[in-house]
LOMI-154006 format. One record per residue: x, y negated, z of N, C-alpha, C in turn; residue in one letter. Coordinates in steps of 0.05 Angstrom, whole numbers, plus 5000, padded with zeros to 4 digits. Layout:
<rs>
XYZXYZXYZa/...
</rs>
This chain:
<rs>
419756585214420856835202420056845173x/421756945155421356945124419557195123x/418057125104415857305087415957215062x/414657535051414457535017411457525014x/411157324990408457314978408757464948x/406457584949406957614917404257514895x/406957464871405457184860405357284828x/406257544821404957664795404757934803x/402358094795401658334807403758494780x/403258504753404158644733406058534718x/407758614714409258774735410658574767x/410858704785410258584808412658414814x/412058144821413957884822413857764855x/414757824873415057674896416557434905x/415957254915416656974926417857064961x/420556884958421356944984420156525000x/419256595024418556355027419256365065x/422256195073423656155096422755845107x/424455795123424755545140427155425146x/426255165137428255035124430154965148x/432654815148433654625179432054405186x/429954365165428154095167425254175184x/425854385185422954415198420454515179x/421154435153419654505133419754845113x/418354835099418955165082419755105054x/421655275053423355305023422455565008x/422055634985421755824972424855904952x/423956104946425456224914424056494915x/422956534888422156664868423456864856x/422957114837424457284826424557504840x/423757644865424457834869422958054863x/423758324864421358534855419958634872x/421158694892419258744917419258564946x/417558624964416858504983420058555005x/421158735003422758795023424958655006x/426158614976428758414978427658144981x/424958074980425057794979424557745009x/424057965018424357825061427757925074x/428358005053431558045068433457865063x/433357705034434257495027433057325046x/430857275055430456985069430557015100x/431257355106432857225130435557275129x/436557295110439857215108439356955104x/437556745095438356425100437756385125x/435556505131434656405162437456325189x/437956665182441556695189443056575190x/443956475171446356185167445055925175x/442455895173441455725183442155715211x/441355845231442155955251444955885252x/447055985249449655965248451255635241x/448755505230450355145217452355305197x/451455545176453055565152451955615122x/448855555132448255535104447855265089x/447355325067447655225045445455205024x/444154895009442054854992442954904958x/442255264955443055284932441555054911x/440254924918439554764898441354484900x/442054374926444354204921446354244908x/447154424907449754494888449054444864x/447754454851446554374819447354134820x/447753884838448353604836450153594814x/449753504800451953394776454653224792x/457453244779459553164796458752924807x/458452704783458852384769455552294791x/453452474809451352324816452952324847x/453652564851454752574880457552384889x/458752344865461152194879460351894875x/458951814846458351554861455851464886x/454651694891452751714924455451634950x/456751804948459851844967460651554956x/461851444931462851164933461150914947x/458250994945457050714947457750634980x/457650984992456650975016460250835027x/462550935020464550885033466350575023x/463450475004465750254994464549985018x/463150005032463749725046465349705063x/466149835079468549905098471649965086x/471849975062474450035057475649675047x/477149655041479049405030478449405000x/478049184992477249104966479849214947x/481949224944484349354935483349694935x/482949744954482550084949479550074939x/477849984940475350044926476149964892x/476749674888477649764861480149944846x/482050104867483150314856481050564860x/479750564864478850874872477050794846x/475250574841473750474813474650534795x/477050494788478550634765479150824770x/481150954790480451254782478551394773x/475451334787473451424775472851464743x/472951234738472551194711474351204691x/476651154690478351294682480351544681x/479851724700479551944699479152204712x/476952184733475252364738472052334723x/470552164725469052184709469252254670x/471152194663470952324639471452574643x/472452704661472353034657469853144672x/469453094698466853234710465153194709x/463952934698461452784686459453014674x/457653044686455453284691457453534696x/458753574709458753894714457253904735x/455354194747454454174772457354244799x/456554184819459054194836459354444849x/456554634844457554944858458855054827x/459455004799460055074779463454964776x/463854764793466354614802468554844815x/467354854839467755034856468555294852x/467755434837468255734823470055704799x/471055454794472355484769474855384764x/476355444782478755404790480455364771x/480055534754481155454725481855214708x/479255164710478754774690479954674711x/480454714743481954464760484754464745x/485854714747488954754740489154674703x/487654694685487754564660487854304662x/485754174678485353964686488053754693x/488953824712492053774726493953714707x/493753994685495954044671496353784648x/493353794644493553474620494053144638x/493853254654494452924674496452944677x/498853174676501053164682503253134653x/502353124629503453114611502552844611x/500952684617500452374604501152164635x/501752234657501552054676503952184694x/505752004713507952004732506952294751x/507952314768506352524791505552374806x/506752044808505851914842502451954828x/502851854804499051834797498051964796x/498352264785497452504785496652574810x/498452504835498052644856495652484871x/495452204866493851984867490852074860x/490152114830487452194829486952514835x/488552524837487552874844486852854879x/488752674893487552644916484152564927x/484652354908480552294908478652454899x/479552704881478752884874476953034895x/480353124908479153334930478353214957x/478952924956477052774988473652764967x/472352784954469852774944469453064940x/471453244936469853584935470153644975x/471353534994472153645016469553535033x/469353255020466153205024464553315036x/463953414997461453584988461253785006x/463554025014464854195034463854155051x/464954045070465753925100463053825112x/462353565097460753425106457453455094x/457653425069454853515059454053775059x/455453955054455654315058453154365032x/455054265005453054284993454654514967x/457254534982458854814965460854944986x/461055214982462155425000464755215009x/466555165002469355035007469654834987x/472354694995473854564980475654684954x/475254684933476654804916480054764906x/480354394916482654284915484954474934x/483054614959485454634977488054834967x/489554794966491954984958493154954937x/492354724916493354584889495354504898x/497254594875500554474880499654264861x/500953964865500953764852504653694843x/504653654822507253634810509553974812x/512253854797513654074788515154114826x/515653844838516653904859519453954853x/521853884838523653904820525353724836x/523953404835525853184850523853004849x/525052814867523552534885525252324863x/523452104852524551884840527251724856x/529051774852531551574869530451324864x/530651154899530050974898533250794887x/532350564883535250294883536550204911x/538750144912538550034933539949724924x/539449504934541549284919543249134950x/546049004936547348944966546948654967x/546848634986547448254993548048094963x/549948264963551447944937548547994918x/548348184909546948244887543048114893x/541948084916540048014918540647684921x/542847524927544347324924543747194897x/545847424886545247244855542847194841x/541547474853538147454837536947264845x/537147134866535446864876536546634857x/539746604862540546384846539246454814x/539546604800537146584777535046514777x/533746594801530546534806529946254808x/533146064822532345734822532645704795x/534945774781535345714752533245764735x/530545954734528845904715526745794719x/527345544740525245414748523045384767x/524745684788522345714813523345504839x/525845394827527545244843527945404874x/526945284900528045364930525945554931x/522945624920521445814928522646004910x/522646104885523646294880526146374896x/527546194897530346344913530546364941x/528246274963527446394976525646654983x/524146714957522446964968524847124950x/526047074940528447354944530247444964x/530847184977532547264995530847435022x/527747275014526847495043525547665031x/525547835019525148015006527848275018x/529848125010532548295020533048305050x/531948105060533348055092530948075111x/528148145102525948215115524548405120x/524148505101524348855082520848865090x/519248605081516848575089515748675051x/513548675059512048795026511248525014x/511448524983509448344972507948114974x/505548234981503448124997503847955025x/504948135039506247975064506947745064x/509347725038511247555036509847305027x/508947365003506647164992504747095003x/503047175015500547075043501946925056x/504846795062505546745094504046415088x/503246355103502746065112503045945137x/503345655129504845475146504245515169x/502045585180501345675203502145955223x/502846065202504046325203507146325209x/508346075213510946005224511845995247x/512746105264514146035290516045845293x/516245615289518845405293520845465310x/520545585332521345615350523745835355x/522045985353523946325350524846375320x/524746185299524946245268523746545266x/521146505262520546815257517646755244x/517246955223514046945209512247135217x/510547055219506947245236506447395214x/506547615201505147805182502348005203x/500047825186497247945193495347895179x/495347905155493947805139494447715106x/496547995098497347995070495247845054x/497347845026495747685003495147884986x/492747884983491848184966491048134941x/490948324919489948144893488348424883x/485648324872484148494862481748364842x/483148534814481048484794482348154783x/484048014787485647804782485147664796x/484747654822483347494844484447594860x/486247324886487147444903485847334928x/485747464952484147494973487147494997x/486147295010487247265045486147255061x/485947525081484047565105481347605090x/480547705080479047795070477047645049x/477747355049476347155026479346965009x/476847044987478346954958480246694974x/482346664962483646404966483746134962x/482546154937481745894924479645794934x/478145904936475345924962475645784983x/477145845001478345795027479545545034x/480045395014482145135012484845325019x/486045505018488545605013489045675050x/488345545066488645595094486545785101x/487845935115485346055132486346195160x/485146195183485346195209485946475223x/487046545232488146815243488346895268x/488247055279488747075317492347145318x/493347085337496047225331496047545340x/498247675333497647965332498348135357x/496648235364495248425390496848545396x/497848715413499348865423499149115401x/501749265393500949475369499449695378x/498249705363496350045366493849975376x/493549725381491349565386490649325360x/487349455363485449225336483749035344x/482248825336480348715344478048805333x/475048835350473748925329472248815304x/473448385303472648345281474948255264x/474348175236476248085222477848345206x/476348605208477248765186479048775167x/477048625156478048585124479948365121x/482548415099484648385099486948395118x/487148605135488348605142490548895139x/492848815153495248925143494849265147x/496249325127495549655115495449845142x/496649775170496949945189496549845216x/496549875240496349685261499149615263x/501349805261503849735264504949555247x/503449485221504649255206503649015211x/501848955236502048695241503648675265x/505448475258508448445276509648175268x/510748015281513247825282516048015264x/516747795249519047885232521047595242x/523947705249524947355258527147385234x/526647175224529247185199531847045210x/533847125202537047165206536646755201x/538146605217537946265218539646215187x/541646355176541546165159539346295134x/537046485142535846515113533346255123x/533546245152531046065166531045805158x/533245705151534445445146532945375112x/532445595095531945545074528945565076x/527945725096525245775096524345525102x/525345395120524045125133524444915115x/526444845094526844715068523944695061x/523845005053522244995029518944995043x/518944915063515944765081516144565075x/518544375074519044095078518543975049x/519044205033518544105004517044084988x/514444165003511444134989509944165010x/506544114999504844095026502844245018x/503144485006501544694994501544955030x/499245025031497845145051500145445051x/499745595034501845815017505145715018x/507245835033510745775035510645855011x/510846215004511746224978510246214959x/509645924944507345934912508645964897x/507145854870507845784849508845494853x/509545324825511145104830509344944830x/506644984821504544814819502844944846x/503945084866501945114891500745304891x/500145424880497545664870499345924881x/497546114899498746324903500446564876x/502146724888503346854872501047034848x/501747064824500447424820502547534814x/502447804827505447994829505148064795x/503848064781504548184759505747934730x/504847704747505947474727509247374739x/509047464759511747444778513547634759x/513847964762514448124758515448054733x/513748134711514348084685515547754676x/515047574687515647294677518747194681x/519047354713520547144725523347464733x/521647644754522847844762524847984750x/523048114723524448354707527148154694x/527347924685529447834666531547744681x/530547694709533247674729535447924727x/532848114737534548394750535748514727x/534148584706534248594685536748544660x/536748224660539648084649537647974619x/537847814608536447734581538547684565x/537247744531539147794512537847584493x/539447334483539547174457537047004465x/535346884442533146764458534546464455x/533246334461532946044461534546034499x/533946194521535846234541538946404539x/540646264554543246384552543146674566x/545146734545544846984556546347154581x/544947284595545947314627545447664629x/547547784645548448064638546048104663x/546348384660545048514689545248524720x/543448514731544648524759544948814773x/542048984767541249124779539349264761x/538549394735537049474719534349604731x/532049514723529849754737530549704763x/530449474778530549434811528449304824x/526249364830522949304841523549154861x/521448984867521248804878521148954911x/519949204911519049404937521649524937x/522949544924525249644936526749424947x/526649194942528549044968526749114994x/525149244998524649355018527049625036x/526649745012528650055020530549865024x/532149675006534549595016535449455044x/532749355042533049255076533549475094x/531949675094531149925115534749965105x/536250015091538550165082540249995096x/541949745095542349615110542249535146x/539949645152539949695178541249945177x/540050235180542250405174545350455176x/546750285155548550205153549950105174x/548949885190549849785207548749915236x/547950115236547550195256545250145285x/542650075271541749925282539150215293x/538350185315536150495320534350465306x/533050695297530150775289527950625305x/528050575325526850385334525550125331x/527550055322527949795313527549695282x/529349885269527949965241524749965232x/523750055249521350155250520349915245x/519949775271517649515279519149325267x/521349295258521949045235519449095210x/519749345199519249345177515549535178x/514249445202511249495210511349695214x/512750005214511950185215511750315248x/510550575253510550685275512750945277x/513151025306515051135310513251495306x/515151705299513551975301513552105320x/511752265335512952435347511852365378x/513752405396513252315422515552135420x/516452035399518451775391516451535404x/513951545399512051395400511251285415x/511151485446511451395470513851345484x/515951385486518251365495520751235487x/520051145455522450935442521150695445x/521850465449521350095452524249975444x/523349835423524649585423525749415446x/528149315444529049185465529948835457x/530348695469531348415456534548525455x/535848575460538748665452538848755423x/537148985417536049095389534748895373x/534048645380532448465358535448325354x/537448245380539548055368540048195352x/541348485358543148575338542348605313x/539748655310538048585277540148365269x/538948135283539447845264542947855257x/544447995282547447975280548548115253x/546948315262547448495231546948305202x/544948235194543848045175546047865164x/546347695191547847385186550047505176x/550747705189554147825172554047945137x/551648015137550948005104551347795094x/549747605102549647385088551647285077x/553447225102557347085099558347265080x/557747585074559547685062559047645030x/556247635038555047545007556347314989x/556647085008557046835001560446884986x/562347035010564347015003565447224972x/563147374973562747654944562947404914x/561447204925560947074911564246934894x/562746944858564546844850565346624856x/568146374849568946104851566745894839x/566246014811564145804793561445834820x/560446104826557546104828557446024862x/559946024877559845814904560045514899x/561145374882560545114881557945034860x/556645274849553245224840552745094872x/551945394880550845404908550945154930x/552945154934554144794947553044594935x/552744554906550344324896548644344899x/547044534903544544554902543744594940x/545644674953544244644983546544584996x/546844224997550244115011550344145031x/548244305054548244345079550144605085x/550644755061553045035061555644915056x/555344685055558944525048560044515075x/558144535102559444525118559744735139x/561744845140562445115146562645105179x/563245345195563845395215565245685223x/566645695234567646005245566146265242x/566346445225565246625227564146725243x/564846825269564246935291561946765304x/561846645305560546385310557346415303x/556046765304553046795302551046675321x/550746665351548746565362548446285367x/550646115360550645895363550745675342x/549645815325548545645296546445405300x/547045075293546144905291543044925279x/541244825285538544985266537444855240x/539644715234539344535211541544655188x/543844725198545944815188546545085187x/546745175164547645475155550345585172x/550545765183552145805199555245955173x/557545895179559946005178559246015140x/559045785124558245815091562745745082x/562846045071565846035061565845905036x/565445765028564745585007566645365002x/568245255021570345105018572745285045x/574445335020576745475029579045305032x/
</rs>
């Protein structure tokens, strides 16, 4: 039970002195008589009692001591990719603004949050704005929630952005992710560049995915690739399954993937952003035909490298090779080549994939687990994929493909025919399940 001591007679100064949740005694000082300093300490006693009080002296924590306490603790468990995004956010811009504020002074000042906002929103997109402001308030919900070292979360109820409009995504069609490959052989990425475009468009797998796949990661059988174990890149170092690559001799060993919604409990790290994104992807036979080429054509551990073997970096990709395709380049010591698709990301041949199914009519279902995701709802339990729904994937596809070929100009079908004589030999359109597995099925290429 709280009691007051008193600890200056003239003029008269009382000490309130309670019990702590620790078992131990806490004081505070200042009061003038014996009766507010024992009424104050059993209003802590109280909340104590209740699991709702609170160490007015924790709250003094300076922002910048508490969130890197909270980083140290949550960075071994998270993926090396999100620990060094959340690193920079830190340091580039939450710690330059909250860097010593105390966090019950945070809390009450609702104000500097919304000033705060307002200058992040004149210098940065909203995806990013909405980005650090989210780490914001997972380190004040914390403090909140878990440490109870301030009344609430202050973030809760922050509108982030104008909320005006959603960035339109691209979408690009067959021919057009077509031609971007054939540039991609033309500046020298030869059959791997112009294969990781085409599965880019006809897989609607991410990045990482695409670039991680290794030879081992092939099904010969069913033409279909194992995604479990993206290629991640962090700090200019890229990581597969959770160790550096270069490291590794470029191979590294995998389980195949578990039934969805089911994990193993080892092997964590590096693995794919969801349980639903580790899945079999079966590519359409004539994109499989190129995929298996381009095995046959080097003995590098990595399908899609560089030309010298070495895994991708998306940002030397992007800028080197990507942007001047989609792009179109002007004068230069290279000829000059118009646009395809201006401003068209590499992640959006994703959407275009997902768009494409759509199009053709293919379920949500199916949509879904092509492209790793999970179903919502009580969709979850009661929608399944069927093998009828995987043909009609590929049926759908192969009919892109042909139409692509035939979109195709006269000059840029007899490129194509030099460069892969196995499309010189044609077959009946209709003619989808019974494609030779060496031979591109139904190539209109010679009319």
């Amino acid at each position: 039970m709280a009691y007051g001591e008193l600890i200056v007679k003239d003029p008269p100064l009382w000490r309130c002195r309670f019990k702590l949740p620790n078992g131990t005694w806490g004081s505070k000082s200042g009061f003038p008589t014996k009766e507010a300093a024992e009424d104050w300490g059993d209003e802590q006693e109280d909340q104590i009692r209740r699991s709702v009080w609170r160490d007015p002296r924790e709250g003094e924590k300076p922002f910048d001591v508490f969130a890197e306490e909270w980083f140290a603790a949550v960075s071994p468990r998270l993926e090396p990719t999100t620990v060094a995004k959340y690193r920079s956010y830190l340091d580039n811009q939450l710690l330059p603004k909250w860097s010593g504020w105390p966090m019950v002074v945070i809390y009450h000042d609702y104000e500097e949050i919304e000033k705060w906002l307002s200058q992040l929103d004149e210098n940065y997109a909203d995806s990013s704005v909405s980005s650090y402001f989210a780490l914001f308030s997972t380190i004040m919900g914390v403090a909140s929630d878990r440490a109870k070292i301030i009344p609430g979360n202050p973030c809760r109820g922050v509108r982030i952005g104008s909320g005006e409009y959603e960035e339109e995504r691209l979408v690009a069609s067959p021919v057009q992710i077509l031609r971007a490959a054939m540039r991609l052989y033309e500046r020298g990425l030869g059959l791997g560049g112009f294969t990781l475009c085409l599965l880019d468009g006809y897989t609607g797998a991410r990045w990482g995915e695409l670039v991680g796949q290794q030879r081992h990661e092939y099904d010969p059988e069913r033409r279909r690739i194992r995604i479990c174990a993206p290629l991640k890149e962090v700090s200019g170092k890229v990581f597969k399954g959770g160790s550096l690559a270069a490291q590794s001799g470029g191979a590294t060993s995998h389980p195949s993937p578990v039934r969805p919604g089911r994990r193993r409990s080892k092997g964590k790290k590096g693995r794919t952003k969801t349980p639903a994104g580790t899945r079999w992807v079966d590519l359409p036979p004539s994109i499989a035909v190129f995929y298996e080429e381009l095995m046959d054509s080097h003995p590098h551990p990595f399908v899609l490298c560089t030309p010298e073997g070495k895994p991708w970096r998306r940002s030397n990709f992007r800028n080197r090779h990507w942007r001047p395709v989609w792009d179109g380049t002007e004068g230069g010591d290279r000829q000059v080549a118009p646009a395809i698709l201006p401003e068209f990301t590499f992640h959006e041949g994703r959407h275009s994939h997902a768009t494409w199914l759509i199009e053709d009519g293919i379920p949500e279902v199916a949509r879904r687990a092509r492209l790793g995701q999970k179903m919502k709802g009580m969709a979850r339990v009661y929608d399944h994929i069927t093998p009828e729904m995987e043909r009609a994937v590929i049926q759908a596809l192969e009919r892109r493909w042909l139409a692509s070929l035939n979109a195709l100009r006269p000059t840029e079908r007899t490129k194509l025919g030099e460069w892969f004589p196995h499309l010189r030999k044609t077959r009946p359109v209709g003619e989808l399940e019974s494609a030779p597995r060496t031979v591109s099925i139904s190539s209109p290429l010679h009319k």
